[in-house]
C-alpha positions as semicolon CSV with decimal commas, in nm:
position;residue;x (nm);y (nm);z (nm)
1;X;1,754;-8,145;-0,199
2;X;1,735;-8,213;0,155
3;X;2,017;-8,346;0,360
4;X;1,824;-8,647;0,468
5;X;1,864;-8,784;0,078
6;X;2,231;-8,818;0,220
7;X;2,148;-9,078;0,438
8;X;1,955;-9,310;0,246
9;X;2,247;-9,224;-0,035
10;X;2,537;-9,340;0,204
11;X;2,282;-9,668;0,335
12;X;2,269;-9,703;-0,053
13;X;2,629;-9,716;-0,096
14;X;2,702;-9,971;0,204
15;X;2,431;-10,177;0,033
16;X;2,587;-10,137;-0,299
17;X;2,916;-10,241;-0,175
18;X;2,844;-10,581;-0,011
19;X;2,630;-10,680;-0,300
20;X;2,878;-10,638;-0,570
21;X;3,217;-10,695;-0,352
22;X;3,136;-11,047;-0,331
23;X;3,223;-11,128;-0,691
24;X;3,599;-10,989;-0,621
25;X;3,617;-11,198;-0,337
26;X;3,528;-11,543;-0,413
27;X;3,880;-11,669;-0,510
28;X;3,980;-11,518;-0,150
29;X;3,684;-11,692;0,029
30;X;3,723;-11,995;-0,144
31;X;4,103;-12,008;-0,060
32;X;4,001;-11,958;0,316
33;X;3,730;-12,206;0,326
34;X;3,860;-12,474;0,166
35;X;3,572;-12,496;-0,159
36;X;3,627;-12,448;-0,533
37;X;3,557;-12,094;-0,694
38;X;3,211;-12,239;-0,880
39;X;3,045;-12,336;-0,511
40;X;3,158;-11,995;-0,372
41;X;2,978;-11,840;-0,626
42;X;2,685;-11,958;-0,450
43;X;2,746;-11,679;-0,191
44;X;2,582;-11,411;-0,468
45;X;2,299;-11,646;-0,516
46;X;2,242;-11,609;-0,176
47;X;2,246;-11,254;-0,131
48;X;2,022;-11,257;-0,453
49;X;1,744;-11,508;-0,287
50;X;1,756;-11,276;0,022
51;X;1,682;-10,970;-0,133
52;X;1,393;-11,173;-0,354
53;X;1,257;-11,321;-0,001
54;X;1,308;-10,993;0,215
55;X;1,155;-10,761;-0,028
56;X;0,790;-10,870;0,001
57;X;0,811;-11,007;0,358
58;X;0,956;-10,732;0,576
59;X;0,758;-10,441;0,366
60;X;0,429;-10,665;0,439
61;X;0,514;-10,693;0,800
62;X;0,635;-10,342;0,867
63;X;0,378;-10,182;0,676
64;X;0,223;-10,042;1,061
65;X;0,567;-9,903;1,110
66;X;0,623;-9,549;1,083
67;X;0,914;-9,513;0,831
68;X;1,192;-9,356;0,946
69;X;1,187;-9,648;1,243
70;X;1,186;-9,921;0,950
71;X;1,483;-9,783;0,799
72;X;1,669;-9,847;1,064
73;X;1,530;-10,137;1,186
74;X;1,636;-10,254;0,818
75;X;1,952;-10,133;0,776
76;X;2,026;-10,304;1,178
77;X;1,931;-10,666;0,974
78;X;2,154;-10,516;0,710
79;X;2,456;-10,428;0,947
80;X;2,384;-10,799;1,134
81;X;2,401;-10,988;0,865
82;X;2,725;-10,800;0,759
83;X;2,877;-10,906;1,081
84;X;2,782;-11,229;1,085
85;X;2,931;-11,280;0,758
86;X;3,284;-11,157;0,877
87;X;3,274;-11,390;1,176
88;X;3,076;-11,683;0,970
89;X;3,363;-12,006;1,128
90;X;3,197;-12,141;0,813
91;X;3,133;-12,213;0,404
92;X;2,748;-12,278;0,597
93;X;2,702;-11,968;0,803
94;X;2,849;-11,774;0,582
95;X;2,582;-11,822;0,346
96;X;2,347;-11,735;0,586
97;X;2,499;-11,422;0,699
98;X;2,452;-11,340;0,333
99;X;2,107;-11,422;0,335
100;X;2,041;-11,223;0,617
101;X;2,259;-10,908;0,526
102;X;2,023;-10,945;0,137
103;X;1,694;-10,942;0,331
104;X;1,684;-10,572;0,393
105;X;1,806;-10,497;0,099
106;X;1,493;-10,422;-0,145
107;X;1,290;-10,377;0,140
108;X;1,524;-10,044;0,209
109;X;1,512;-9,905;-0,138
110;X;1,109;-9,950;-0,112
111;X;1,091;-9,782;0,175
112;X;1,358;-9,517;0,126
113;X;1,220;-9,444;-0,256
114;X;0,885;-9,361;-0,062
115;X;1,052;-9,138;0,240
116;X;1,278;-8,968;-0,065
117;X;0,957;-8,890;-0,246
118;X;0,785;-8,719;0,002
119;X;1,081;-8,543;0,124
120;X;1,036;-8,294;-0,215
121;X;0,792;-8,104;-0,419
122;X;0,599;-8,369;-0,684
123;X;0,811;-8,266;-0,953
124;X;1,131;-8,313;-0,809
125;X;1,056;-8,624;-0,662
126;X;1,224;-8,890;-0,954
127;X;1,499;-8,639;-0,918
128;X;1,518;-8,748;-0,541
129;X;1,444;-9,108;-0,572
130;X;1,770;-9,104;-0,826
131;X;1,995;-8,898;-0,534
132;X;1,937;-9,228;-0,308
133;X;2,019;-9,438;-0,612
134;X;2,330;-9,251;-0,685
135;X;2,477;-9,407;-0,352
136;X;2,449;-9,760;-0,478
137;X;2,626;-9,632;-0,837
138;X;2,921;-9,493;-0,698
139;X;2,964;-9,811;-0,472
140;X;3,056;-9,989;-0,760
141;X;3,302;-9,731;-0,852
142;X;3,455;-9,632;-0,549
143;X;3,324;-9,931;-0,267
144;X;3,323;-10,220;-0,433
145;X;3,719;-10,180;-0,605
146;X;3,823;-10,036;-0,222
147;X;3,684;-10,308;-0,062
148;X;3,787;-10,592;-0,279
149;X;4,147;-10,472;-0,250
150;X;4,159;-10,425;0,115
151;X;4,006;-10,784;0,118
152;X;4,283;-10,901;-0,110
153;X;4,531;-10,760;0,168
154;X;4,402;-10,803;0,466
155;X;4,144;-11,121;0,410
156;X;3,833;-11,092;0,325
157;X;3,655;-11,068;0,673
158;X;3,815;-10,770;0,686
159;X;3,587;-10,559;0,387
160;X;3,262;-10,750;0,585
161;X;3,371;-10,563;0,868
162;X;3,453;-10,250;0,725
163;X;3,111;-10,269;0,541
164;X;2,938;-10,348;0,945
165;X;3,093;-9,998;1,039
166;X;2,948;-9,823;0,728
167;X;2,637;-9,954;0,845
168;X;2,652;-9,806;1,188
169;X;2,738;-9,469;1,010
170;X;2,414;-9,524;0,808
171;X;2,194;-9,551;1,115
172;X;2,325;-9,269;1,314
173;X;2,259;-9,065;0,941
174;X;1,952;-9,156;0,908
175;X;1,857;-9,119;1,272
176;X;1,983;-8,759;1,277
177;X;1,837;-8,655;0,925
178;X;1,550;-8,854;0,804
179;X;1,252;-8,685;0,930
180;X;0,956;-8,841;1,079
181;X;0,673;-8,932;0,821
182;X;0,353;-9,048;0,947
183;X;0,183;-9,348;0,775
184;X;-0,159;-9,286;0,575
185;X;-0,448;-9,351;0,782
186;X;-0,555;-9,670;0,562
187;X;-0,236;-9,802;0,494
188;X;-0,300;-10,220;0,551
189;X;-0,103;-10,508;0,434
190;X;-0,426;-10,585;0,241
191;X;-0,438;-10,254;0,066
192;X;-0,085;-10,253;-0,036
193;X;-0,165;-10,632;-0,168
194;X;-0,440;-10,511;-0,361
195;X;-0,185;-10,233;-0,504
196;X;0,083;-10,504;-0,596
197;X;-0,182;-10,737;-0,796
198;X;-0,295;-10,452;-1,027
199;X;-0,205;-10,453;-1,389
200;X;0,018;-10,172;-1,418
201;X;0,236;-10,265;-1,113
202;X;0,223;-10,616;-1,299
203;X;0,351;-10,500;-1,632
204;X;0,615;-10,308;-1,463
205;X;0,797;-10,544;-1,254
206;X;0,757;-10,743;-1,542
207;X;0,919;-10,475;-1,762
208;X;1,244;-10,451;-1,473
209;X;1,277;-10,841;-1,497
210;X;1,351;-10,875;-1,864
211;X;1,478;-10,522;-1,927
212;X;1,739;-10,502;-1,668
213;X;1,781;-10,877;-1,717
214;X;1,974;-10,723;-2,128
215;X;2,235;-10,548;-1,870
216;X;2,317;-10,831;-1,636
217;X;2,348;-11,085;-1,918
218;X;2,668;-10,884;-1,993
219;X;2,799;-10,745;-1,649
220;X;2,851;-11,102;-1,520
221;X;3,077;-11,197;-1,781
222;X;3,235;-10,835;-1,830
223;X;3,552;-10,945;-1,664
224;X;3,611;-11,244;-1,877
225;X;3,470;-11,047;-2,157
226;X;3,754;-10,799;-2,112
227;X;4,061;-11,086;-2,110
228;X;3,901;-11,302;-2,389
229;X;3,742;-11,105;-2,631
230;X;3,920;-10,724;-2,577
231;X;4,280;-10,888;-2,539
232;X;4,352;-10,714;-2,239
233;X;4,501;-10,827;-1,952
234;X;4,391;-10,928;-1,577
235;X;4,507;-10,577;-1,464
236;X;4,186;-10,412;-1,678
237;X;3,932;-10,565;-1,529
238;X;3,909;-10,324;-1,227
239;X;3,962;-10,042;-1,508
240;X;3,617;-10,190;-1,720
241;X;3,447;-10,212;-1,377
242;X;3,521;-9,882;-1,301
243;X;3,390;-9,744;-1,588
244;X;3,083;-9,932;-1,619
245;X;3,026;-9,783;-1,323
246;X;3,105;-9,463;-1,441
247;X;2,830;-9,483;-1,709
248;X;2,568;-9,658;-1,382
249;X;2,607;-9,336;-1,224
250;X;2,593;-9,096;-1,503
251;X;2,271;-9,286;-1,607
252;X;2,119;-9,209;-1,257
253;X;2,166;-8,837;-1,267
254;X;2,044;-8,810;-1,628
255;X;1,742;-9,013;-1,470
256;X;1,603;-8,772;-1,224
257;X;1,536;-8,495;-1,471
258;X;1,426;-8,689;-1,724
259;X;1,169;-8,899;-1,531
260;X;1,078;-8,581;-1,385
261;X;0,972;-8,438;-1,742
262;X;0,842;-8,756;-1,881
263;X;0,863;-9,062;-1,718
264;X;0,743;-9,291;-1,975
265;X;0,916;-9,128;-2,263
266;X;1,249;-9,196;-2,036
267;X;1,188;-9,597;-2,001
268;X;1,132;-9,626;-2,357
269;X;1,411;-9,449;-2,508
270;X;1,620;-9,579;-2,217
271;X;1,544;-9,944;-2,326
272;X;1,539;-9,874;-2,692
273;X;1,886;-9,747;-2,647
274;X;2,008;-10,037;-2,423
275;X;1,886;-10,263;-2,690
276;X;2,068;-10,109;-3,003
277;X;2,413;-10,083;-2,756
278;X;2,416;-10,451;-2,711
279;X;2,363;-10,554;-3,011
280;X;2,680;-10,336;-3,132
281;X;2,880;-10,413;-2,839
282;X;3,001;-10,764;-2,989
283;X;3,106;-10,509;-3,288
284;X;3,339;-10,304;-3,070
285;X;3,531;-10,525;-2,847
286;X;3,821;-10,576;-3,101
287;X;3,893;-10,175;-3,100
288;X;3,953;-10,059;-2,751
289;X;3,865;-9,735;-2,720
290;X;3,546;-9,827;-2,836
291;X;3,471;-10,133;-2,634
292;X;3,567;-9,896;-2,346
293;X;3,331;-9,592;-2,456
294;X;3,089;-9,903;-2,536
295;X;3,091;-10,019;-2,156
296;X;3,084;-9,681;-2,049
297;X;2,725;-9,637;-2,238
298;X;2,612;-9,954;-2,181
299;X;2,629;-9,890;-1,766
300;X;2,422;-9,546;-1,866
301;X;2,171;-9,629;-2,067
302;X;2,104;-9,973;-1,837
303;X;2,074;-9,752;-1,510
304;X;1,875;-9,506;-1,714
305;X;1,599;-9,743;-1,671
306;X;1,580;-9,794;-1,292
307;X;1,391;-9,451;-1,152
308;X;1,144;-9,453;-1,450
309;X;1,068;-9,799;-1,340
310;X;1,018;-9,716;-0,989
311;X;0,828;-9,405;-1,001
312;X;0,601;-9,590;-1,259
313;X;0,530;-9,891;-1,019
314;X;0,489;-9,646;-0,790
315;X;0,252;-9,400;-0,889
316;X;0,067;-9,726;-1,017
317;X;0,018;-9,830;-0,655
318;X;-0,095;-9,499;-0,572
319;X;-0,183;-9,489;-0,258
320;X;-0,027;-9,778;-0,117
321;X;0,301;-9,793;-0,285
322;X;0,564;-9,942;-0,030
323;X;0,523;-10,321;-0,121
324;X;0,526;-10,207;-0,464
325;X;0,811;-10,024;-0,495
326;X;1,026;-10,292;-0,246
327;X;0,879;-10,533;-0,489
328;X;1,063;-10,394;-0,757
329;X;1,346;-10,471;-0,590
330;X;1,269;-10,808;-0,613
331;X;1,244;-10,770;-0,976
332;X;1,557;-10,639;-1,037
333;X;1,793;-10,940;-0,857
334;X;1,567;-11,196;-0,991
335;X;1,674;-10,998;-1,394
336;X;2,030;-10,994;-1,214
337;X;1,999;-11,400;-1,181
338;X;1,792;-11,483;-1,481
339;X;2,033;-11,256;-1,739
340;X;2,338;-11,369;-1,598
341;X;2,228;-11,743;-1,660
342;X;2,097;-11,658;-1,996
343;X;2,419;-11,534;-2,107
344;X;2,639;-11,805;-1,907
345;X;2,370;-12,057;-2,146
346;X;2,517;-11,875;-2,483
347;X;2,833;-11,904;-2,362
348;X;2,818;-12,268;-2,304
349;X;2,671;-12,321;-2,639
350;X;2,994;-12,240;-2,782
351;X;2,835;-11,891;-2,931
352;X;3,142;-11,731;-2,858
353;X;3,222;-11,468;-2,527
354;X;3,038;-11,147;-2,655
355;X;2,732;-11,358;-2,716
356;X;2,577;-11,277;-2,402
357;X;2,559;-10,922;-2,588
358;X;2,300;-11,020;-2,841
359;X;2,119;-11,231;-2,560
360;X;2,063;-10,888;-2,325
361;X;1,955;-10,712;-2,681
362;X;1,716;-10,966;-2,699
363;X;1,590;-10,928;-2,320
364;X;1,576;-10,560;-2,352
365;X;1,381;-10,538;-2,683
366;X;1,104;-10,771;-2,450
367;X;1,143;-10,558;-2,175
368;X;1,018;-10,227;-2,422
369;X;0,738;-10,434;-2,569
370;X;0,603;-10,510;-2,241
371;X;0,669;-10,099;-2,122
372;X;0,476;-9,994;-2,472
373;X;0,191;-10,286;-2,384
374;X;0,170;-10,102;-2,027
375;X;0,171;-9,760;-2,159
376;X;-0,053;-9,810;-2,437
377;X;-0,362;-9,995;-2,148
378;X;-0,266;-9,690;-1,904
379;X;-0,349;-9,438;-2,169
380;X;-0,692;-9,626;-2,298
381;X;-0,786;-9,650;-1,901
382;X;-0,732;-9,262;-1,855
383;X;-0,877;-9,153;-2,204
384;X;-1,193;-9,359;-2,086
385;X;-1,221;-9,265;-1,772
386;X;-1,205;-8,872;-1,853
387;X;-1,470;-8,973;-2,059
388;X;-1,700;-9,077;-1,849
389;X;-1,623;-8,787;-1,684
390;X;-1,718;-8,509;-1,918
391;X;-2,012;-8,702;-1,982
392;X;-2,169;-8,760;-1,703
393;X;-2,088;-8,450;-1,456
394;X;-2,193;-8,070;-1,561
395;X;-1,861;-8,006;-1,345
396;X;-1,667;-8,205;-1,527
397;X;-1,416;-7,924;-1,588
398;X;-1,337;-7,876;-1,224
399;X;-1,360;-8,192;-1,159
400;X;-1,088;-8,333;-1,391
401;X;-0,870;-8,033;-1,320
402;X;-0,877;-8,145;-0,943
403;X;-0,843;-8,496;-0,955
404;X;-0,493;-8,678;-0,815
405;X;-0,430;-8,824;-1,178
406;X;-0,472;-8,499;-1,406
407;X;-0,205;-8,328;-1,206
408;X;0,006;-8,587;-1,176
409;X;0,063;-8,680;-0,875
């Protein structure tokens, strides 16, 4: 793997890191501000509704920009927006530094899933889309319980800042190691539109925004999950964290291969499996070695999902697969908001504090119907068109054999 996959890995763990930190924090920042913990939650919200808005919007208008200049002209926003958050005076502009420092942020991954891809050999290349995604998994094990202590100690401008200098590290990294990749000679923000509106691009960012939605319904209330329903006390709730983000990043270097071998294949089972752990998680919780080993799964088999999705969406968009693939981005924050208010909704229903659990099952098992819908109109587009093929071309041999889509790439 090439050392520029290092760089987008350490931008993806400074990225990680101020997502997730914030939900640590918001006692701290409410303390300092002078607001309740419920309207400092809005601070994640905000993050989330930049990374929806950026997504789109910066790939669309940097889609003339040769890449290795909009990764750092991202991760710049990115290390802005950090900063302005650690000197926001304000409840106000501090939700507009977060805004700002979420605008890059699926924007980034688009970009950098492209650059990663065409850094390696085709069938490598899920295996190096999953090396940048590794950064953002061990973030929430290492960056994310580092940061929200040294916030704890030394307030919580303090982890904004440090996260501003991990930035500046991540644009001298990928300044130094990401190699110059020149655009494709009809790349246009109407091509790459074109790419988004297909069907199979459709179905999949469809697919990430109920599928991934099953694991957030549970993450958000993981911490209260672990206090009220596995009896244990305030002090394990950096200890479940940790190891659901144990299982994240164990799920992202089982990914790799496996999307390598057989993408498809991988989202299923991935989402089949996600499914049947959440609806036995509720069954667990009351024996804690199992609820442990339970969380531990449930963060593997939920990241096991992501690089299937984004190669798919990728490869759909063939040739113009930057807005796609940032896009998907998009699709994953708005299954971070809509599961987490799904399973807040059982909650508040009085269904009891594992009930998200059966919720995300739920969300999952719609996710795989909608991946086995996709999979099932790719394969009757292909079968036809290699059809049409064999019968209408006395070359049809060499031409199938030569073709982008036979080998796979």
């Amino acid at each position: 793997m090439p050392l520029a996959l290092l760089a987008l890995a350490v931008s993806a763990f400074g990225i990680g890191t101020t997502e997730f930190v914030m939900m640590g924090l918001l006692p701290n920042v409410a303390d300092d501000l002078g607001t309740s913990v419920p309207t400092a939650g809005h601070l994640v919200s905000a993050y989330a509704l930049g990374v929806v808005i950026g997504a789109p919007l910066l790939t669309a208008l940097g889609s003339r920009t040769p890449r290795r200049r909009m990764l750092l002209l991202l991760m710049a926003l990115f290390t802005v927006g950090n900063l302005a958050s650690a000197l926001a005076p304000g409840f106000g502009t501090l939700i507009a530094g977060r805004v700002l420092a979420g605008l890059p942020h699926g924007a980034f991954f688009g970009v950098g899933a492209v650059v990663a891809a065409r850094l390696v050999r085709e069938n490598r290349q899920a295996r190096a889309v999953a090396t940048m995604f590794l950064g953002l998994t061990v973030a929430t094990i290492v960056g994310v319980p580092a940061a929200t202590a040294l916030g704890q100690h030394l307030g919580w401008r303090a982890t904004f800042l440090v996260v501003t200098g991990i930035g500046l590290v991540s644009m001298a990294a990928l300044a130094r190691l990401v190699p110059h990749i020149p655009l494709e000679a009809h790349q246009s923000v109407g091509r790459e539109l074109r790419a988004l509106g297909s069907r199979q691009v459709v179905l999949g960012l469809l697919t990430a925004v109920f599928g991934f939605a099953g694991v957030f319904a549970v993450y958000s209330y993981l911490a209260s999950m672990t206090t009220e329903a596995m009896g244990l006390g305030q002090s394990s709730v950096t200890l479940v964290l940790a190891l659901f983000g144990i299982g994240m990043t164990l799920g992202a270097l089982a990914a790799g291969p496996l999307t390598d071998r057989a993408p498809r294949p991988t989202l299923y089972g991935s989402l089949g499996a996600l499914a049947l752990v959440l609806v036995a998680f509720p069954f667990t919780v009351h024996t804690t070695w199992l609820a442990l080993t339970a969380v531990v799964v449930l963060g593997a088999v939920g990241f096991l999902t992501t690089t299937p999705l984004q190669m798919l969406v990728m490869r759909a968009a063939q040739d113009a697969p930057t807005l796609a693939s940032a896009s998907n981005h998009s699709a994953f924050n708005l299954a971070n908001a809509g599961g987490a208010w799904l399973g807040g909704t059982a909650i508040a229903a009085g269904w009891g504090w594992t009930s998200p659990a059966f919720v995300g099952a739920v969300l999952a098992a719609a996710g795989l119907a909608i991946a086995a819908t996709a999979g099932l109109l790719d394969r009757d587009r292909t079968t036809k068109g290699t059809s049409r093929v064999v019968a209408g071309s006395p070359l049809a041999h060499e031409t199938i054999s030569s073709s982008p889509r036979a080998t796979g790439s």
